[in-house]
N, C-alpha and C positions, 0 to 999 in steps of 0.2 A: 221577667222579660215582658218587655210591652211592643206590640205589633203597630209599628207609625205609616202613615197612610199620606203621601202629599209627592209634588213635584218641583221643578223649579221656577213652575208657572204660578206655585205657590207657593212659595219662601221656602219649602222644606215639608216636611210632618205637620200637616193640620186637622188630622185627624189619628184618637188614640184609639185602640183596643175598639175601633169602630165609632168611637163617641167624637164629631167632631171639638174642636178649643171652641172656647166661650170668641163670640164674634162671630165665628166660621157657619155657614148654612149649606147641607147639603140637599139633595133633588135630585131623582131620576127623570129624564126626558128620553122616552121612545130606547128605552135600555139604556142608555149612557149617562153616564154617574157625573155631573155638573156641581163646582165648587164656587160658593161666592163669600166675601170677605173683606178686611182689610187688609191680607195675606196675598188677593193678587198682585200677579205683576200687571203694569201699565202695559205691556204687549211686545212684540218682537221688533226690536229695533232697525229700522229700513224696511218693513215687512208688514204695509198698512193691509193691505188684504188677506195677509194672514191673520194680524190680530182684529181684524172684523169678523173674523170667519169663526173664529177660536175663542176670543171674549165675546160675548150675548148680552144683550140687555135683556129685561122682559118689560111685561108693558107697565108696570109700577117702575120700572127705573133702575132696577137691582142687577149688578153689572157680575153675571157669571161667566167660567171657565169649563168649556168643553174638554172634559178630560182625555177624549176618547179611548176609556175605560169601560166596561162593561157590567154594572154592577144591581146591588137592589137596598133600600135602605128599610129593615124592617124592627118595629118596636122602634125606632131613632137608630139603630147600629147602622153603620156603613158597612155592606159588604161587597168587594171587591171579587167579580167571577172572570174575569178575561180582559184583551182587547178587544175592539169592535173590530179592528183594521188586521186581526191575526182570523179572519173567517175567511172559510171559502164555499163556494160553490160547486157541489159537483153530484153533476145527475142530478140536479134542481135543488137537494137537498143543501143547508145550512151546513157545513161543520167549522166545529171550534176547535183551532187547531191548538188552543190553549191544553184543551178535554183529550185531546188525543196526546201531546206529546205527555201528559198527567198520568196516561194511563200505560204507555208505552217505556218510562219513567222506572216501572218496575222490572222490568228484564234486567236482569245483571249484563254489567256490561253497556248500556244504556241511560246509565239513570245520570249524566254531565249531556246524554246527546239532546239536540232540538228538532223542529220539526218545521218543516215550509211547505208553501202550497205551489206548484207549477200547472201546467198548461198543461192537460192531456186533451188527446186526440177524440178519444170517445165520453168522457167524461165532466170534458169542460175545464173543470180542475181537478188534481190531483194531491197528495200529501206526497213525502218523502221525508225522510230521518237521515239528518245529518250528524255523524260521529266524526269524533277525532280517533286514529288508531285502526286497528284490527278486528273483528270479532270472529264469534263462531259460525260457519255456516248457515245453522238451524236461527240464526236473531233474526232475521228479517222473519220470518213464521211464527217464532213466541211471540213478536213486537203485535201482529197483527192479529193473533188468536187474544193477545192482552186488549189491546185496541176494541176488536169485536167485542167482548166481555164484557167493557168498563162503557165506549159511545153506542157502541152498533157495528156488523159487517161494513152499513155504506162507508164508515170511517176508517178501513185501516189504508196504513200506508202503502203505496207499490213498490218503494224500494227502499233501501240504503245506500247513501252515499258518504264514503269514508275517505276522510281527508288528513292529512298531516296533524294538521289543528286547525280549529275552529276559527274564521276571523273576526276579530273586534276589531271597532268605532274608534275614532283618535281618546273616546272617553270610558274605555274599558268594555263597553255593551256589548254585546253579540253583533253581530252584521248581520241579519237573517240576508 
């Protein structure tokens, strides 16, 4: 089994078992894990401010891809810790709601559900745990005593919300 690493902002897998392919250059900038290559794509088609935004020069000329991916590149390995764009804020502090639905993950009963962040009143934001189906009573308390354990208290979720099923993207993905 080998662990492939890439998008379709990058042809595919251009990076293996962490090692990016021969060509490929990876960098982290300010946490976000930046791909450059002959593997990019030329940008989003009709969507000039997006691919300005998104491909980067630097100042030698080297034309990277904002993954925004969360990652750290250490000894040469690429590793891969989260989204930037799956954090939130609540009560000042950072959470990753990567770390949280990871750790929540482990409840039986849980471990297909995902996790999004909302608006709360005193909090600023909030988590919540989305399943599909039914569960037991007591999952919203193991989810959070798991939570607590694995990021911290400030991280567990306030609820569960349980829906028919789960909805995906015209392209299989989740919908958060």
């Amino acid at each position: 089994v080998v662990r492939t690493y890439g998008s379709s902002e990058t042809s595919g897998g251009c990076v293996y078992d962490g090692i990016p392919l021969e060509g490929v250059a990876a960098r982290v900038i300010e946490g976000e894990l930046q791909m450059a290559g002959p593997m990019l794509a030329d940008g989003y088609v009709g969507e000039p401010n997006r691919t300005a935004s998104v491909f980067v020069r630097d100042t030698a000329g080297t034309r990277w891809y904002r993954t925004g991916d969360a990652g750290a590149i250490n000894d040469g390995v690429v590793q891969v810790t989260g989204r930037l764009d799956n954090v939130i804020i609540s009560g000042g502090v950072n959470i990753s709601l990567d770390r949280v639905e990871q750790a929540f993950r482990t409840v039986a009963g849980l471990e297909r559900a995902v996790v999004v962040g909302v608006a709360d009143e005193r909090w600023g934001e909030a988590s919540v745990i989305v399943v599909a189906g039914a569960l037991p009573a007591d999952a919203l308390e193991v989810a959070r005593s798991a939570v607590a354990d694995a990021v911290g208290t400030y991280a567990r979720p306030t609820r569960i919300v349980s829906l028919a099923e789960l909805p995906l993207l015209p392209g299989g993905k989740l919908d958060r």
